[in-house]
C-alpha positions as CSV (number, residue, x, y, z in Angstrom):
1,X,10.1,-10.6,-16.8
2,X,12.2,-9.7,-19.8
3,X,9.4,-10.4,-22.1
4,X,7.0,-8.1,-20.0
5,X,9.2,-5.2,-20.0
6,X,9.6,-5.2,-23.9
7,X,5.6,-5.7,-24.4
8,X,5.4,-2.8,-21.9
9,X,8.1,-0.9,-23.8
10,X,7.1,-1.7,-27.3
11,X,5.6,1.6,-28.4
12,X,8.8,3.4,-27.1
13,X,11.6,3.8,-30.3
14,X,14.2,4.6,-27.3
15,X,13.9,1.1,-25.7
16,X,16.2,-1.7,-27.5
17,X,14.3,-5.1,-27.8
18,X,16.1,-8.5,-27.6
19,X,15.5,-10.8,-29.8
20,X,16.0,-13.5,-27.6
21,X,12.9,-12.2,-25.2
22,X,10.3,-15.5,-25.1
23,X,6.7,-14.5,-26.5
24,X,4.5,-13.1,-24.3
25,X,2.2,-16.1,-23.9
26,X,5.1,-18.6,-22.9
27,X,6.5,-15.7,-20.9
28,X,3.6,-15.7,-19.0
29,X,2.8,-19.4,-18.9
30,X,6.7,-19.8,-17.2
31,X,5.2,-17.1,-14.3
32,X,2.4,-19.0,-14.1
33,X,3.8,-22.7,-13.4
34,X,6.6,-21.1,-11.3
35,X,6.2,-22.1,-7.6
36,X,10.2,-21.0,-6.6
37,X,10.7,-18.6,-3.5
38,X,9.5,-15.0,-5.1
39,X,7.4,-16.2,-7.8
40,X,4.4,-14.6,-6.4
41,X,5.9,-11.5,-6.5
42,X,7.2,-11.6,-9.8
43,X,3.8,-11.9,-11.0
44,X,2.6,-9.5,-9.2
45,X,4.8,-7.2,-10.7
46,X,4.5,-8.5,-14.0
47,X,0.4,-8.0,-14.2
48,X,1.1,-4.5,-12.6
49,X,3.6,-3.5,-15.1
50,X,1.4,-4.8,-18.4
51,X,-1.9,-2.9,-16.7
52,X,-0.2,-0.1,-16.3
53,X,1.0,0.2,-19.9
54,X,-2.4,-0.8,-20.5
55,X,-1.5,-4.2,-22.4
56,X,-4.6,-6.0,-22.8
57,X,-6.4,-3.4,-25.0
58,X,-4.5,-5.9,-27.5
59,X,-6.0,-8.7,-28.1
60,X,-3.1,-11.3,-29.3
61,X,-2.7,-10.1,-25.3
62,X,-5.6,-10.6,-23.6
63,X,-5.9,-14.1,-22.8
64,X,-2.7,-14.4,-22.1
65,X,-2.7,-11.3,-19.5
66,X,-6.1,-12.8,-18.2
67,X,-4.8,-16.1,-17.5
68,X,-1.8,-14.2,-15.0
69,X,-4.6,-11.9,-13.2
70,X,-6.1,-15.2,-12.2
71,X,-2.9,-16.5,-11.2
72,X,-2.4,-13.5,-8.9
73,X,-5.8,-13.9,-7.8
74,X,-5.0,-17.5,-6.6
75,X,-2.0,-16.2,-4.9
76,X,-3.8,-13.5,-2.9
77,X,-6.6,-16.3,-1.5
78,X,-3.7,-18.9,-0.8
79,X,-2.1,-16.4,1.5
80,X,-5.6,-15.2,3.1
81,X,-6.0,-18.9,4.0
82,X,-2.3,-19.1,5.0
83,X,-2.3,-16.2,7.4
84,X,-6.2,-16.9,8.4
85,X,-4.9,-20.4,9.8
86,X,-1.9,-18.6,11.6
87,X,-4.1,-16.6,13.3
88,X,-6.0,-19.3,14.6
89,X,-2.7,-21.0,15.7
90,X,-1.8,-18.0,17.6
91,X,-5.3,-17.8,19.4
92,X,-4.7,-21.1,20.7
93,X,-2.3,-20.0,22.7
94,X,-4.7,-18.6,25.4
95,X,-5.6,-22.5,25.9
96,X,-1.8,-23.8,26.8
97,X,-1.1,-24.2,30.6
98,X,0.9,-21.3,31.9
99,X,4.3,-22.6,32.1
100,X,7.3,-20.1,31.9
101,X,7.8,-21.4,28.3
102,X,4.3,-21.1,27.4
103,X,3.9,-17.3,28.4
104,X,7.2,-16.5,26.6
105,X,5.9,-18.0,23.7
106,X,2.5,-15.8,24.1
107,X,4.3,-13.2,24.3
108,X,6.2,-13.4,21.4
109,X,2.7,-14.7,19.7
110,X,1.3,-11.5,20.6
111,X,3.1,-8.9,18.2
112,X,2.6,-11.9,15.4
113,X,-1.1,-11.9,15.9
114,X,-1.8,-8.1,15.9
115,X,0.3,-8.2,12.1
116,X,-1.0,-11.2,11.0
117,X,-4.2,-9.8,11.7
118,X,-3.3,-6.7,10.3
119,X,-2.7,-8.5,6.9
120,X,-5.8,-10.8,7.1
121,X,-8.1,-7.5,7.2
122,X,-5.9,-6.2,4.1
123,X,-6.6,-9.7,2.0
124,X,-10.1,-10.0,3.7
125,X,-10.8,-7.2,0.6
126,X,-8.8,-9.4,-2.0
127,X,-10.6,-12.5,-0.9
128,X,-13.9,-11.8,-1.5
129,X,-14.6,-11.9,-5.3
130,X,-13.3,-9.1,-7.6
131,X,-15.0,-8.0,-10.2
132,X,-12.1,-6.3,-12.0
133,X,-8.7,-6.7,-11.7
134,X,-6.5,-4.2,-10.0
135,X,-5.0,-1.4,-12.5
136,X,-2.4,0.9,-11.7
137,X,-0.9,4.0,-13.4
138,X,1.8,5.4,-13.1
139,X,2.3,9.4,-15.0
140,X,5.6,11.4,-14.4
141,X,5.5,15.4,-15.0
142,X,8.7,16.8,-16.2
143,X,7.6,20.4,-16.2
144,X,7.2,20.2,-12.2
145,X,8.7,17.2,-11.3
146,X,5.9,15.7,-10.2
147,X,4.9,11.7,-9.8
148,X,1.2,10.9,-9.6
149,X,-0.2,7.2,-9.1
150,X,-3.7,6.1,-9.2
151,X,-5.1,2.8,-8.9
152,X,-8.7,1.0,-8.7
153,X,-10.7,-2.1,-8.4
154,X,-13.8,-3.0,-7.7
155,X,-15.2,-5.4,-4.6
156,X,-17.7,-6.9,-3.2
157,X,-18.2,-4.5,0.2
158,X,-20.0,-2.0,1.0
159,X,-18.5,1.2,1.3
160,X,-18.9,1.8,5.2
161,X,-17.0,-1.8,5.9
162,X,-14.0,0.0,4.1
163,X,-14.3,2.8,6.7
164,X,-11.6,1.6,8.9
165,X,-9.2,0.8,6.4
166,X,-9.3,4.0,4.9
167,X,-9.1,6.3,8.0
168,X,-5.8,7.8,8.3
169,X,-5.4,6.9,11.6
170,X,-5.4,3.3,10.9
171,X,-3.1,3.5,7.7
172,X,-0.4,1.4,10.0
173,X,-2.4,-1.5,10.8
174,X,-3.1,-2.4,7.0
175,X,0.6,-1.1,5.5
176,X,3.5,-2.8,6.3
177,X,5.7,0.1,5.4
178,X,4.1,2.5,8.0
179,X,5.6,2.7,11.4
180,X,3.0,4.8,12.9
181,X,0.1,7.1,11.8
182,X,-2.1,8.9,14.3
183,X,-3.3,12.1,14.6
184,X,-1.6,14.8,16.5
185,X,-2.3,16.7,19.5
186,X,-3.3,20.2,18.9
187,X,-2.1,23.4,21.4
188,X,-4.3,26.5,22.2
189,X,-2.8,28.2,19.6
190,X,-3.1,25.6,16.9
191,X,0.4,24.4,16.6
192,X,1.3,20.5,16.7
193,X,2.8,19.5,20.1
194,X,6.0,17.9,19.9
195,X,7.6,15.4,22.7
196,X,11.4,15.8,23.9
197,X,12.2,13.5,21.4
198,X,11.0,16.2,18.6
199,X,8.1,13.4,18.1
200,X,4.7,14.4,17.6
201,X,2.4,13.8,20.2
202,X,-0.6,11.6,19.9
203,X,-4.0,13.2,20.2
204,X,-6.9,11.8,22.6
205,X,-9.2,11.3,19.8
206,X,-8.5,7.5,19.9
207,X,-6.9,5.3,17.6
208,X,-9.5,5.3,14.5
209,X,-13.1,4.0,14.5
210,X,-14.4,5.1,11.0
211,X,-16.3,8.3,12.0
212,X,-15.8,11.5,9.9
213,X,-13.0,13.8,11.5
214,X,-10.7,16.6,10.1
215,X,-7.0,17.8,11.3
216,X,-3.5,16.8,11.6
217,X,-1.6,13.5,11.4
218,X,1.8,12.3,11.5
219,X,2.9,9.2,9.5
220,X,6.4,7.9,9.9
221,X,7.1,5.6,7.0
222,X,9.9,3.6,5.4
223,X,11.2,1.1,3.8
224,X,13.5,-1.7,4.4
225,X,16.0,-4.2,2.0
226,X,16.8,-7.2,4.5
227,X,17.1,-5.7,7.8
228,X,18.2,-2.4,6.1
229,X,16.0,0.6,6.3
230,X,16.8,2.2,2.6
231,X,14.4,5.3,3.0
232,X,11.9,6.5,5.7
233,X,9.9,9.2,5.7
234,X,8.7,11.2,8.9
235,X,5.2,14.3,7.5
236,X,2.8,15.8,9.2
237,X,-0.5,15.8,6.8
238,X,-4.0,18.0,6.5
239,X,-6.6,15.4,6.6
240,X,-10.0,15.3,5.6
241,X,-12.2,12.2,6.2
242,X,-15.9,11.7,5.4
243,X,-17.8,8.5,6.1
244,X,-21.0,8.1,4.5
245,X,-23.2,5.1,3.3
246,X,-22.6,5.3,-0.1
247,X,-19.0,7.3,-0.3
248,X,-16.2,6.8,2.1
249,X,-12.8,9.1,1.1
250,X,-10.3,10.4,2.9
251,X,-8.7,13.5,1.6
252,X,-4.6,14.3,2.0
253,X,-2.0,16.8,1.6
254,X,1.3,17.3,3.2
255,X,1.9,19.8,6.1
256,X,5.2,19.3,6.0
257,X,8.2,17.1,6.1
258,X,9.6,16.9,9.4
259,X,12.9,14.2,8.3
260,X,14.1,11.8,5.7
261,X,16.5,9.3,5.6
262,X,17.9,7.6,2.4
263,X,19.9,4.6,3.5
264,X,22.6,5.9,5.7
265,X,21.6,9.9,5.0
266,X,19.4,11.9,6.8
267,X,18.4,15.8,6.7
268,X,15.5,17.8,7.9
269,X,12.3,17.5,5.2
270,X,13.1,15.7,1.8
271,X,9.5,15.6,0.4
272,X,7.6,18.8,-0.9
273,X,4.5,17.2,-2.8
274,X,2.7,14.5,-1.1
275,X,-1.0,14.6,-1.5
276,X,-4.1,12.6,-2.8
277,X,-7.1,10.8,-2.2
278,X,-8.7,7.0,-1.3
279,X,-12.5,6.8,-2.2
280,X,-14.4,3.8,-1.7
281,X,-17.6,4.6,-3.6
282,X,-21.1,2.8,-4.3
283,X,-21.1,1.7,-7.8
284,X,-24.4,0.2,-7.1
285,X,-25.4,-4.0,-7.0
286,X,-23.2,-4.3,-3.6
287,X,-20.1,-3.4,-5.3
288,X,-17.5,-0.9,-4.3
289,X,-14.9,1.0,-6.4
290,X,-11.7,1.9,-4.5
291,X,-9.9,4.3,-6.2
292,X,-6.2,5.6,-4.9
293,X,-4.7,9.0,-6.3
294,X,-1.0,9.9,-5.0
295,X,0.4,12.7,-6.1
296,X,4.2,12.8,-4.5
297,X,7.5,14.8,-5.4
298,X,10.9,14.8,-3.5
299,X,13.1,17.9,-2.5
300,X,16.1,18.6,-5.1
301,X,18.6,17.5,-2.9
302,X,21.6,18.5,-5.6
303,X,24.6,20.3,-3.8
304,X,25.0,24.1,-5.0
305,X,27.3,26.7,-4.4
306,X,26.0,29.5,-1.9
């Protein structure tokens, strides 16, 4: 990873470079041979990192980079299989006699089936073939603050299969770090209707079927280190989502913010700027671009004098 982040950093004067960083090629050979607890990851973040700073438009790179994007391919499709067979594990358990042991165990099974299913329809996209390799950018704004994120890759489906993915109201079923998303219930008067708990309330509509719809939702995010919740995030957002044949998109900007918490601090709001689309669009031949743009900037929280 040290040799990644001086390739990635090699055009800025600011960064200091150790000598002792391996080339890139060994670098990447060592992430590629690794098979320790995390290694997956660490590739992962290393292919991110040298797309992002747009590495293989060199070419004493490109092998090298091309060699880990197959790598992190591999890893995706090992886990679709991994989680595919636990699924099937877990179905079995509507065949086992219904001892008190056996229902417990159901039980239990149940919540691991609907997230392991959750995942498989998340790698489902990853484990049909790509045709490129996921790129993500990353561009900061100084003047307002301002962090925007866009990624893309193109698959093998057709636009309406990604339909349910990319419906707001499902966001929580293929995101690990969303608690909930669903859209809110509406009053005469237009406002959001709030529970005794200050909770949004859930609107009739159902939970998501991939139909075009417009209107509120609320999202309650976070994030966790361990069993420690470092930051969560509780927004009401404008949506706008289309389904067609040939473009699916789902259009987002925040309402507002109702709470935040980072680790062990909470207030009311904490986010300002949260906004962007997901497209999935017909690039003709039965392939599919998805395309993400995030736009997102938190609330100075600095203490001032009244």
């Amino acid at each position: 990873m040290l040799s990644v982040f001086h390739v990635c950093a090699a055009d800025d004067a600011s960064v200091p470079h150790a000598a002792s960083a391996d080339p890139l090629d060994e670098a990447i050979s060592h992430l590629v041979d690794d098979r320790s607890r995390g290694a997956e990851t660490a590739r992962l973040r290393a292919l991110i990192a040298l797309l992002a700073h747009q590495a293989q438009e060199r070419p004493a790179n490109r092998h090298s980079i091309e060699k880990l994007a197959d790598a992190v391919h591999q890893d995706r499709l090992l886990k679709y299989d991994s989680v595919k067979r636990q699924i099937g594990e877990m179905k079995a358990l509507d065949h086992v006699p219904p001892d008190r042991g056996s229902i417990l165990k159901a039980v239990r099974g149940t919540r691991k089936l609907r997230a392991r299913q959750a995942v498989l329809s998340e790698l489902a996209v990853v484990g049909d073939e790509l045709r490129t390799v996921p790129i993500t950018s990353v561009q900061f704004t100084p003047r307002n603050l301002v962090s925007k994120v866009t990624g893309k890759v193109q698959v093998k489906r057709k636009p309406r299969e990604m339909a349910s993915m990319i419906d707001p109201r499902r966001w929580h079923l293929y995101n690990p770090v969303f608690r909930s998303s669903y859209r809110t219930a509406v009053a005469r008067n237009g406002a959001v209707e709030f529970d005794e708990r200050s909770v949004p309330r859930k609107a009739a509509q159902g939970d998501g079927d991939g139909r075009s719809w417009s209107g509120g939702l609320y999202e309650d995010v976070s994030w966790q280190m361990n069993s420690a919740t470092t930051g969560r995030f509780r927004n009401l957002l404008n949506i706008g989502f289309s389904a067609g044949q040939q473009r699916v998109q789902a259009t987002y900007s925040l309402n507002r913010c109702l709470a935040s918490q980072l680790w062990c601090v909470e207030r009311p709001g904490g986010i300002d700027v949260d906004g962007g689309t997901w497209t999935a669009q017909d690039v003709g031949g039965g392939w599919t671009e998805l395309r993400l743009v995030k736009e997102l900037r938190f609330t100075d929280a600095t203490p001032r004098d009244a």
